[in-house]
PASEBA-1860 file (N, C-alpha, C; in nm, 3 decimals):
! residues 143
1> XXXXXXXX> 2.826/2.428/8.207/2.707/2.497/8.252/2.586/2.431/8.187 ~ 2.518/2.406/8.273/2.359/2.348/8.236/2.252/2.443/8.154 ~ 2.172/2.434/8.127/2.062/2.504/8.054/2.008/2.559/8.120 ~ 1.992/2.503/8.241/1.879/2.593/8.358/2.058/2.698/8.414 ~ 2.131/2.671/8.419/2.221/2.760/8.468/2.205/2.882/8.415 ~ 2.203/2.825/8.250/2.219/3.006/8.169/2.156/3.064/8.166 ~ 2.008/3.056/8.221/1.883/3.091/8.198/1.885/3.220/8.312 ~ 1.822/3.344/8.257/1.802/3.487/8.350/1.722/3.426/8.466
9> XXXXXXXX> 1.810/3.457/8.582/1.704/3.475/8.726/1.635/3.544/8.717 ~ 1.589/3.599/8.648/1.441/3.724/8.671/1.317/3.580/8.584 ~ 1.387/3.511/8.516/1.283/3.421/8.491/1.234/3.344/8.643 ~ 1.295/3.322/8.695/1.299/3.231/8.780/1.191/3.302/8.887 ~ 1.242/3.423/8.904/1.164/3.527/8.966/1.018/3.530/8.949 ~ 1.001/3.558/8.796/0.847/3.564/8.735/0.763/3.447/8.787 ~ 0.860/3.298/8.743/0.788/3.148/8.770/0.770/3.125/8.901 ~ 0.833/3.202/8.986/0.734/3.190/9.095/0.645/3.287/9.196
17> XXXXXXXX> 0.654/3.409/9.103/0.576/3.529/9.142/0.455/3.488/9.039 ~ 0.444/3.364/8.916/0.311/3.351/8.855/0.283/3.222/8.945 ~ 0.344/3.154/9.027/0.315/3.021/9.101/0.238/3.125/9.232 ~ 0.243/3.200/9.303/0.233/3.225/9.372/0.048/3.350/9.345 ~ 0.075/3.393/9.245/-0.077/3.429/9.233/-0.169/3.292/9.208 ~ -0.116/3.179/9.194/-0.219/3.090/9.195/-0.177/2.972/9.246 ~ -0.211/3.064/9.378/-0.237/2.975/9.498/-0.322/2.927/9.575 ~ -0.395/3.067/9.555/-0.551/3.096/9.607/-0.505/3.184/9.771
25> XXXXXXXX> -0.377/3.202/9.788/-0.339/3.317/9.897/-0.302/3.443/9.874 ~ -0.441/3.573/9.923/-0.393/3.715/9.874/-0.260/3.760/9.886 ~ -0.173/3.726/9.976/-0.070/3.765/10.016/0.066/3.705/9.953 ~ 0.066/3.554/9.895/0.183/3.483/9.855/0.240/3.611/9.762 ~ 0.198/3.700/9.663/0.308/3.731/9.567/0.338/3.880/9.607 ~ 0.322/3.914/9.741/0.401/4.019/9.848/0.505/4.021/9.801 ~ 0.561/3.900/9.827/0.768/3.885/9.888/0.823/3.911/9.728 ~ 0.771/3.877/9.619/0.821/3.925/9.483/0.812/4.089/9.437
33> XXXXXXXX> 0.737/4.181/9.500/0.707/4.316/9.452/0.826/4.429/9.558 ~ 0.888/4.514/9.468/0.903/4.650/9.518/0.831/4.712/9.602 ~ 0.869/4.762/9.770/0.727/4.870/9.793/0.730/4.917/9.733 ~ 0.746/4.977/9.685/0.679/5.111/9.543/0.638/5.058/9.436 ~ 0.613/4.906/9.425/0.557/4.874/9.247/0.458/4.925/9.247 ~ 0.436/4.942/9.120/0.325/4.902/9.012/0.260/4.796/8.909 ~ 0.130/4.801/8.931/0.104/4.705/8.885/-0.032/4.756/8.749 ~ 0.018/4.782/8.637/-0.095/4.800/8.570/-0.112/4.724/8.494
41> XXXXXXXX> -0.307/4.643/8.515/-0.358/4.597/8.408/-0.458/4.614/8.319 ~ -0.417/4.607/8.218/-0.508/4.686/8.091/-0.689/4.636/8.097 ~ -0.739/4.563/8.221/-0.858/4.586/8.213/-0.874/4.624/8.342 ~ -0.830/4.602/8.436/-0.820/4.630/8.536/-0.767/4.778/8.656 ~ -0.677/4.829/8.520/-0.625/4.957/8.623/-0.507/4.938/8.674 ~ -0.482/5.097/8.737/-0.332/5.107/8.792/-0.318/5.084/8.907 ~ -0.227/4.985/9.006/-0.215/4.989/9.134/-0.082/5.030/9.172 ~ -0.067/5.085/9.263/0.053/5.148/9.333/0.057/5.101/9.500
49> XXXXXXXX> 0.153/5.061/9.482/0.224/5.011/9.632/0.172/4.857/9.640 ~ 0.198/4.788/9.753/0.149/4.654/9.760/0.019/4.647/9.859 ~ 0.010/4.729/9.898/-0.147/4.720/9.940/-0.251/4.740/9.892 ~ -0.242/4.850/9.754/-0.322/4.869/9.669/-0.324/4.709/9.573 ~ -0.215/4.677/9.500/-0.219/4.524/9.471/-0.327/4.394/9.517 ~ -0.253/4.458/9.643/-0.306/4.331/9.702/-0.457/4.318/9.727 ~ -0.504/4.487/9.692/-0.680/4.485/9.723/-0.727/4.453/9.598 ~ -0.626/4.447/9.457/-0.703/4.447/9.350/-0.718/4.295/9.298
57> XXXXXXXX> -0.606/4.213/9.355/-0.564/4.077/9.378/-0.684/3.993/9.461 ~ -0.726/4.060/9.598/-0.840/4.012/9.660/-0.983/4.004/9.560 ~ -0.985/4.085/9.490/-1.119/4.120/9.418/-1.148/4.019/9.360 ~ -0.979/3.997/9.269/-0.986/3.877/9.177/-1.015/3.728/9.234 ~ -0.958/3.743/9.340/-0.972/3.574/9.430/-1.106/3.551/9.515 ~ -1.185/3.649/9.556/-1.292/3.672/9.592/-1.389/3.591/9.487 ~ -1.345/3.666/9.374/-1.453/3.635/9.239/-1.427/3.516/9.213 ~ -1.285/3.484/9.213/-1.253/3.331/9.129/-1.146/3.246/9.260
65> XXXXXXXX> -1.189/3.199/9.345/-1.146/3.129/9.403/-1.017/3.042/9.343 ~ -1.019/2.974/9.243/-0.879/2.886/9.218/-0.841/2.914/9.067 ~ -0.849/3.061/9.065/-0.739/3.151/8.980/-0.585/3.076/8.940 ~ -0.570/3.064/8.840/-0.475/3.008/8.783/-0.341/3.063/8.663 ~ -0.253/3.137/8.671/-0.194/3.148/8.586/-0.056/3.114/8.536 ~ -0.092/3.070/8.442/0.008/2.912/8.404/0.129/3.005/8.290 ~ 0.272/3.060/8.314/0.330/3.115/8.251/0.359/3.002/8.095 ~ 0.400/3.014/8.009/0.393/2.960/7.875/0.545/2.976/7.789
73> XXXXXXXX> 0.613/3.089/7.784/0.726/3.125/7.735/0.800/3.278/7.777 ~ 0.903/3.313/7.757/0.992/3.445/7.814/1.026/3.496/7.747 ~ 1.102/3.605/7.733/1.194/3.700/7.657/1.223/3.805/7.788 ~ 1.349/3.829/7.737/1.414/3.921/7.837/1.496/4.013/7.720 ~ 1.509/4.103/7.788/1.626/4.231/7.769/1.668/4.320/7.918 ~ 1.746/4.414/7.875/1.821/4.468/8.001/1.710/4.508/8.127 ~ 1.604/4.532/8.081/1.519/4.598/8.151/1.427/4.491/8.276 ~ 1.420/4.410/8.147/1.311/4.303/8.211/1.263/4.169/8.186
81> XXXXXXXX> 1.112/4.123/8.190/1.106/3.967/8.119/0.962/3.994/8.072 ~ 0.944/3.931/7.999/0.846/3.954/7.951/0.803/3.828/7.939 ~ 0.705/3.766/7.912/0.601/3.630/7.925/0.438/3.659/7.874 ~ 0.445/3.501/7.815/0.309/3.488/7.752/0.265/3.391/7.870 ~ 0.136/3.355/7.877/0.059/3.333/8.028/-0.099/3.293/7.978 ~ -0.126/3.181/8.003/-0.275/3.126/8.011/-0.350/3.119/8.180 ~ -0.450/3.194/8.174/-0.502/3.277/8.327/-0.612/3.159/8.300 ~ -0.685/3.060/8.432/-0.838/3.030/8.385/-0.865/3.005/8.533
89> XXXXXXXX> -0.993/2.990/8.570/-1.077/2.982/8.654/-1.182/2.873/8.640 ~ -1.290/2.875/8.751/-1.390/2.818/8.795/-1.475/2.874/8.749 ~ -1.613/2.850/8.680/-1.706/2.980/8.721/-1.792/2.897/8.832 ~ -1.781/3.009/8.988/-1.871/2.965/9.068/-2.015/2.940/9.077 ~ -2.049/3.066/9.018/-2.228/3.034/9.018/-2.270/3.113/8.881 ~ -2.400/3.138/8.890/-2.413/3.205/8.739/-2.438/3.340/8.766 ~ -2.356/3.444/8.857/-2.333/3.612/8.820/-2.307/3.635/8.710 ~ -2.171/3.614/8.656/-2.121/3.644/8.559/-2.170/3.590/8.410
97> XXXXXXXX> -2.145/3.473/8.439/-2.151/3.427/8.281/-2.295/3.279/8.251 ~ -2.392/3.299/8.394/-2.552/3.269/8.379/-2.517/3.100/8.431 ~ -2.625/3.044/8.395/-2.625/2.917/8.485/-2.579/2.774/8.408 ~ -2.569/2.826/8.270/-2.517/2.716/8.212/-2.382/2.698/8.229 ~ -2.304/2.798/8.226/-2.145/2.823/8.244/-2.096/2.756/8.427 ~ -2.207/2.738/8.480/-2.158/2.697/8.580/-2.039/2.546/8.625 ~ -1.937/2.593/8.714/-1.865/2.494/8.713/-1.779/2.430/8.576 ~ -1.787/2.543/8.499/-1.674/2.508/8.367/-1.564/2.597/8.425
105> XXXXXXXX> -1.469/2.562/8.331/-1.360/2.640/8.335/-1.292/2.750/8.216 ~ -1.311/2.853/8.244/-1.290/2.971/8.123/-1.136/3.012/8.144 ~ -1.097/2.996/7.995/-0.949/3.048/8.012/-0.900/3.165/7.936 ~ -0.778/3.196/7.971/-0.799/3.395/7.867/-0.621/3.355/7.897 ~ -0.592/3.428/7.739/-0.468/3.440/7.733/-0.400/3.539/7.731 ~ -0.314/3.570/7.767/-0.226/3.707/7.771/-0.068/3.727/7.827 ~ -0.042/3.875/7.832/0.120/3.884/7.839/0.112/3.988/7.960 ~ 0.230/3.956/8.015/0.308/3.997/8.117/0.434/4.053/8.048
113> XXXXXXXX> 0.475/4.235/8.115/0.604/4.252/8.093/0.636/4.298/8.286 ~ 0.777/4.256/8.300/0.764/4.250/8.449/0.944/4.336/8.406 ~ 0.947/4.433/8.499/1.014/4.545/8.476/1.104/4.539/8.684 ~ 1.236/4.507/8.659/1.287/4.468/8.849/1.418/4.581/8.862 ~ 1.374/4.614/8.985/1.477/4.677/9.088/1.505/4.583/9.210 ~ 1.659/4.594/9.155/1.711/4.495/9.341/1.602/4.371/9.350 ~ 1.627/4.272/9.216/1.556/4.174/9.267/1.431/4.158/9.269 ~ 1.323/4.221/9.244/1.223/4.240/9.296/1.120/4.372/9.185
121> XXXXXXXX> 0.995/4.293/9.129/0.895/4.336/9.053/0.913/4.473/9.090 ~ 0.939/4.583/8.977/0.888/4.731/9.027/0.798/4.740/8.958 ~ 0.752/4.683/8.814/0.650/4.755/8.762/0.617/4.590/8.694 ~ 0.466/4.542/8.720/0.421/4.416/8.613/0.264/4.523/8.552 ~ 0.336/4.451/8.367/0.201/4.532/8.340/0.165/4.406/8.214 ~ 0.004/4.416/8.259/-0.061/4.279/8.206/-0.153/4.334/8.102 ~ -0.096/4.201/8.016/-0.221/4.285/7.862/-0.271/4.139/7.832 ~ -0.442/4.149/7.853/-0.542/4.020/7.825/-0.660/4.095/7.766
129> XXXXXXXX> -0.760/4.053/7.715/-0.868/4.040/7.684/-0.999/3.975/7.734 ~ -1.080/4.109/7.771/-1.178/4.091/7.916/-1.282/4.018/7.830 ~ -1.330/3.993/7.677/-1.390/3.897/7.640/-1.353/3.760/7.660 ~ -1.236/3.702/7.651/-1.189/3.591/7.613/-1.211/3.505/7.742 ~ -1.255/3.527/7.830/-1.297/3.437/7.905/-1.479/3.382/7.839 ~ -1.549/3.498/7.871/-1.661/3.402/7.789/-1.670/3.318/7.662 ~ -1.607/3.413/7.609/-1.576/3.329/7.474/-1.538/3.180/7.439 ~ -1.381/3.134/7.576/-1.361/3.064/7.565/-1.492/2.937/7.612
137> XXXXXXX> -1.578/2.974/7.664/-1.674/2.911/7.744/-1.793/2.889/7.646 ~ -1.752/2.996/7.486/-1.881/2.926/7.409/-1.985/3.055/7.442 ~ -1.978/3.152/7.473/-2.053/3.266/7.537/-2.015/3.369/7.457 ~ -2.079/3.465/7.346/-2.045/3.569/7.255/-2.001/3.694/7.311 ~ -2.048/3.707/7.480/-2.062/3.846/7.545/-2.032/3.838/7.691 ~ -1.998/3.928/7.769/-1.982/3.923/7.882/-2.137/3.954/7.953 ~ -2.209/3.887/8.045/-2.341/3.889/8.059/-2.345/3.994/8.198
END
């Protein structure tokens, strides 16, 4: 048995339910969720079902066009997988973070615990830090 053999399919699952939010398509990480997931993120809020997701997912891709989140390492137990994850973006214009920040790229780190029924995300709940994007950009505050 190979290394990638022994390795939990729910990893496999995650790596491409995190390939698939950064794609820049609202819809790619559908086919990975439970109808009934949940999705809570700690700056963001609770979503329930995949249409609610998927409106809170639009918001994000709206804002940041080529959204990126790059998984980093795993842990699993009976329940689930858990993952560390570097998220970064574009900044398009200067709303957010003013006109110098324009066209850099801000990155924010954080964790994913992803919790499956039958295959398939019932509950992903994301813990980041809503400073750490400016920050990383050299910016003390969210503007």
């Amino acid at each position: 048995m190979t290394e990638h053999d022994a390795r939990d399919p729910r990893i496999d699952i995650a790596e491409r339910l995190f390939a698939a939010w950064s794609i820049g398509d609202v819809d790619a990480p559908e086919a990975f969720f439970h109808p009934d997931a949940v999705l809570r993120d700690i700056v963001g809020g609770e979503h329930t079902g995949w249409p609610a997701i998927r409106a809170f997912f639009a918001q994000g891709l709206e804002r940041w066009p080529d959204l990126r989140l790059v998984p980093a390492e795993y842990w699993t137990n009976d329940d689930g997988v858990a993952l560390r994850w570097t998220m970064s973006a574009t900044v398009p214009d200067a709303t957010t973070f003013g006109e110098a920040a324009m066209g850099k790229t801000w990155t924010s780190e954080g964790m994913t615990y992803l919790v499956f029924e039958d295959g398939l995300v019932r509950l992903e709940v994301d813990y980041h830090d809503s400073a750490a994007a400016p920050k990383s950009l050299g910016l003390g505050h969210n503007r």
